[in-house]
C-alpha positions in Angstrom: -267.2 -109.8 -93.2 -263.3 -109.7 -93.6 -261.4 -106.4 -92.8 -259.6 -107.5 -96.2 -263.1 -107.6 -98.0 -264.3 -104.2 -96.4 -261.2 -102.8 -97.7 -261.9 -104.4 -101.7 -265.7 -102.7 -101.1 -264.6 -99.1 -100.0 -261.8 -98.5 -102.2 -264.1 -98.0 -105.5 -265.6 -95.3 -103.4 -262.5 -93.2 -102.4 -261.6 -93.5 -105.9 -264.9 -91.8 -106.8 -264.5 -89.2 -104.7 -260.8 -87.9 -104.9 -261.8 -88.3 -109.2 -265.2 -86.4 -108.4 -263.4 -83.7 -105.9 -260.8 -82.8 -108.8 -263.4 -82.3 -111.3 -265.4 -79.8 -108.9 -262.3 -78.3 -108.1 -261.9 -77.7 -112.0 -265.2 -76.4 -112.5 -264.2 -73.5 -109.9 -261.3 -72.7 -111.5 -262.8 -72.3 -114.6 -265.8 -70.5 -113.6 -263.2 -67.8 -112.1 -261.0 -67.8 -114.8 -264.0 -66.9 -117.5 -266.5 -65.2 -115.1 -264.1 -63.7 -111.7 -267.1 -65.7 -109.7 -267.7 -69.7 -109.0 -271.5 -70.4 -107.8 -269.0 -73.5 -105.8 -267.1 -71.9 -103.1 -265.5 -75.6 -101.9 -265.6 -78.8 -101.9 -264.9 -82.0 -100.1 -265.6 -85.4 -99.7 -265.4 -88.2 -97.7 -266.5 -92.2 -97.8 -268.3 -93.5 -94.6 -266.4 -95.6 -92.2 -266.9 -99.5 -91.6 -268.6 -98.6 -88.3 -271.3 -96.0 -89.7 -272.0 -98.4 -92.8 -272.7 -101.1 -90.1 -274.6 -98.9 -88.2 -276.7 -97.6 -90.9 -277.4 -101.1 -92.2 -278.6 -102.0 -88.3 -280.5 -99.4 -88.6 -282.8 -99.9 -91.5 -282.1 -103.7 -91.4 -280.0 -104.1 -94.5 -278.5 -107.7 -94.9 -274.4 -106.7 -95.6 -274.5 -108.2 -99.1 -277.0 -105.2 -100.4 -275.3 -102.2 -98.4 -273.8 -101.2 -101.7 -277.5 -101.3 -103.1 -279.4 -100.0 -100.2 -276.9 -97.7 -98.8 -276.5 -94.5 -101.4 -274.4 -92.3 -98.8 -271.1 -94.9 -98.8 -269.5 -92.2 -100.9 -270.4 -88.5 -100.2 -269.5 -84.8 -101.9 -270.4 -82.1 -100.3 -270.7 -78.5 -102.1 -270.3 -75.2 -100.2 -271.8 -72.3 -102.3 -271.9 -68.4 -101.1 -275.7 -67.5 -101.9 -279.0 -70.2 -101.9 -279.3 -69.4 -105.9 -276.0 -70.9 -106.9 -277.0 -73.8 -104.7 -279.4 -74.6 -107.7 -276.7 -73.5 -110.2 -274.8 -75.9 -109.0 -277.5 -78.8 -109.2 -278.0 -77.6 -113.2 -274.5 -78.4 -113.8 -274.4 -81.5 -112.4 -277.4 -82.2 -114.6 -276.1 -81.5 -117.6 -272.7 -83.6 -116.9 -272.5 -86.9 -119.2 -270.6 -88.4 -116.3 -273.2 -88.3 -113.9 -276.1 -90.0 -113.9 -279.0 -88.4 -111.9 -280.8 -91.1 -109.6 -282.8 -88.9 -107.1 -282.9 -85.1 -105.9 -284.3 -84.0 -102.8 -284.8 -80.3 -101.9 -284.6 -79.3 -98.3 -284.2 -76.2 -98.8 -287.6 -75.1 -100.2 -288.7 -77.9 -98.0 -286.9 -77.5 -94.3 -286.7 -80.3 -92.2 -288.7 -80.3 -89.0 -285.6 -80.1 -87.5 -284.4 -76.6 -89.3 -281.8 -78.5 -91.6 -281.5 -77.3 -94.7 -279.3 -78.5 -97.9 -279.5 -79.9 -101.8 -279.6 -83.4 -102.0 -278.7 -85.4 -105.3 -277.7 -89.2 -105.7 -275.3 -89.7 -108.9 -274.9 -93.1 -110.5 -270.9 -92.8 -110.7 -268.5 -94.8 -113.0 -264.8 -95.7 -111.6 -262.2 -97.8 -113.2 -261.1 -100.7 -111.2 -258.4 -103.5 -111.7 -261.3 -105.8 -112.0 -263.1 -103.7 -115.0 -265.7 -100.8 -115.1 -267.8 -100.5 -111.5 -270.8 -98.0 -111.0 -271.0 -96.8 -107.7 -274.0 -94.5 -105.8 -272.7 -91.1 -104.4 -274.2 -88.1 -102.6 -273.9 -84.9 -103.2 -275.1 -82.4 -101.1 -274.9 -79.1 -101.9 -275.2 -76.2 -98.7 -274.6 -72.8 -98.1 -271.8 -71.4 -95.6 -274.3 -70.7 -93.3 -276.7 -74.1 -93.9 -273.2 -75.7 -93.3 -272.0 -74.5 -90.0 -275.6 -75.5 -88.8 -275.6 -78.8 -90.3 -272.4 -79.3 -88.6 -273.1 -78.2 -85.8 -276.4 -80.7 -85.5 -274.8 -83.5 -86.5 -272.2 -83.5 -84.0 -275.6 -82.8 -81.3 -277.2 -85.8 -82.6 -273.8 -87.8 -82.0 -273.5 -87.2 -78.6 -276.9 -87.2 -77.6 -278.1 -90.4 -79.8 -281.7 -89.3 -80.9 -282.3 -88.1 -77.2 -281.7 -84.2 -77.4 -282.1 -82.2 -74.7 -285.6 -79.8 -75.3 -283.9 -76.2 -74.3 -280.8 -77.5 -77.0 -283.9 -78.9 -79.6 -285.1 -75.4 -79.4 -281.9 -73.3 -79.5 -280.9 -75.3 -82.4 -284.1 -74.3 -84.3 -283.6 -70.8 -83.2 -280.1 -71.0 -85.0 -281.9 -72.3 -88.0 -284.5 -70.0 -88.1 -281.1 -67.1 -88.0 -279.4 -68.9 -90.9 -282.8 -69.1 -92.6 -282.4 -64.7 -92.4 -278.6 -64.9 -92.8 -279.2 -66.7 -96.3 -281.7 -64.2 -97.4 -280.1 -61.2 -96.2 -277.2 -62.4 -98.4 -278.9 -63.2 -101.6 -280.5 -59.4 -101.3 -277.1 -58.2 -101.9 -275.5 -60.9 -103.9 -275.1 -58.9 -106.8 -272.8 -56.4 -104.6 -271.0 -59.0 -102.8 -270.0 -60.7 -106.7 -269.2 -57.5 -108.0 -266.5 -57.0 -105.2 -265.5 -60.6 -105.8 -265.0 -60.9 -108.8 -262.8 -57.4 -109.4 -261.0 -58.6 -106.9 -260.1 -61.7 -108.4 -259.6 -60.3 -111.9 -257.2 -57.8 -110.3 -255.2 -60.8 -109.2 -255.2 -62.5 -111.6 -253.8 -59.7 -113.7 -250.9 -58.9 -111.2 -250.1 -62.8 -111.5 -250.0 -62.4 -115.4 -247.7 -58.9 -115.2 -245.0 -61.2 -112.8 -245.1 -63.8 -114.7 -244.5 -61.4 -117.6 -241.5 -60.0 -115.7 -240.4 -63.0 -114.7 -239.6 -64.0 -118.3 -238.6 -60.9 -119.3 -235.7 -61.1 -117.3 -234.8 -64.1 -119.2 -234.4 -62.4 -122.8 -234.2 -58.5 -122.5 -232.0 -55.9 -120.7 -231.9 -56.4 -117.1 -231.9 -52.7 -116.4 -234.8 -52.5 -118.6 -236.5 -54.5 -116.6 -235.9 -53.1 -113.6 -237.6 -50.1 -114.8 -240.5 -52.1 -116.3 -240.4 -53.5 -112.8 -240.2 -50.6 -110.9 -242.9 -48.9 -112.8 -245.5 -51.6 -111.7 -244.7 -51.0 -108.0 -245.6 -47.2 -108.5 -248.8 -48.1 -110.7 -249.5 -51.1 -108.1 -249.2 -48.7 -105.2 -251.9 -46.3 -107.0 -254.6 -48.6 -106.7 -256.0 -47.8 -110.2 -257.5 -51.3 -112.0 -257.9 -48.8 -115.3 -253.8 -48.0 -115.3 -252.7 -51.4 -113.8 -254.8 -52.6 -117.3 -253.1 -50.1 -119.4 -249.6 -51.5 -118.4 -250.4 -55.1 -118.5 -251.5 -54.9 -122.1 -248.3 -53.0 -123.0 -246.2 -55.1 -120.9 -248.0 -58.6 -123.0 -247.2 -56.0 -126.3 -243.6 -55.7 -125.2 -243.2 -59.9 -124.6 -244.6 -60.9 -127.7 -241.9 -58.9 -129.2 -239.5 -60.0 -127.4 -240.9 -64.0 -128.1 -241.0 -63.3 -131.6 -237.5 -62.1 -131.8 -235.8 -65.2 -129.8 -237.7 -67.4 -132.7 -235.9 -65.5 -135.6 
């Protein structure tokens, strides 16, 4: 097959997932905007080279015209969440997205791998928007926790170097690791509700300091500049304090004292 050809095959697919990695991206965004928390920590993507495509179709003896078919990895997302339970948040919303069509789900997390890898599996029938019209495309998601990903990793890159042939002492300190990320993940989830409380107060408390500058910041453009360097000042002193209850306080009266100001500059 032609290099140029190749190239016409695989560009759908990095299309699909730079679109696919924005939306995700969005969903954490709003999830910390309206909750302080995102069930996704990250997430990236990538589209498998020439030379694993090839490989895999060697592998399972896949004629090159039905890779695109055959082959439902060519395009992948991968999904990093904090705690096992958003892991199955996470599938839920891609579920209930009208821009995703669900092909197949496996779970190896309730169901490990002999191995010791575990992660969320979904296939997603994906739409892009080509010169030559509307294209569906297959693409993976696979949705891990930190821990489940570092292992992953950490395997894969084994299996690489080794080609199928592992070592036995490495076979068996890998599966040692996953039995430990196995505990890690439940340890975890036994104080999840801790660990999001700390997250997400921390999170509203930036966001609030963003929305104070910001305040500031335009405030400097209609009012008395000495009056805002006391306005300015102040928010250092209650800033260094520490208190989330008085840094509230003075953002509401500092948003009270803008909209005045706004409302004035319209009259």
């Amino acid at each position: 097959m032609e290099i140029q050809l190749w190239r016409e095959i695989l560009d759908p697919y990095a299309l699909a997932v730079d679109e696919l990695i924005v939306k995700f991206n969005h969903i954490i965004r709003e999830y910390r905007h309206l909750y302080g928390y995102s069930p996704i920590e990250q997430v990236t993507g990538r589209v498998k080279t020439i030379s694993s495509i090839l490989e895999k179709a060697q592998k399972k003896n896949i004629p090159l015209e039905q890779i695109e078919d055959k082959i439902d990895d060519i395009a992948g997302i991968r999904i990093i969440c904090q705690f096992v339970e958003d892991i199955y948040k996470v599938a839920d919303i891609i579920r209930n997205r009208s821009d995703m069509i669900i092909k197949n789900e496996i779970d190896y997390i309730e169901n490990m791998k002999k191995s010791g890898y575990r992660s969320y599996h979904i296939t997603v029938f994906y739409d892009v928007e080509t010169l030559k019209g509307t294209k569906r495309l297959q693409v993976e998601i696979q949705i891990r926790t930190l821990a489940m990903n570092f292992w992953a990793t950490i395997e894969h890159s084994l299996q690489y170097k080794y080609k199928q042939n592992m070592p036995e002492h490495i076979r068996e300190r890998l599966t040692s690791a996953a039995e430990a990320i196995l505990i890690l993940d439940r340890e975890m989830s036994v104080i999840r509700d801790e660990i999001m409380d700390a997250q997400s107060s921390f999170t509203i408390k930036a966001n609030m300091v963003a929305d104070i500058l910001n305040n500031i910041q335009n405030l400097y453009k209609v009012a008395n500049k000495q009056e805002v360097l006391k306005i300015q000042d102040e928010f250092f002193r209650i800033y260094q304090m520490n208190d989330t209850e008085e840094l509230e306080k003075f953002s509401k009266n500092l948003d009270l004292l803008a909209q005045r100001y706004r409302a004035q500059s319209l009259q």
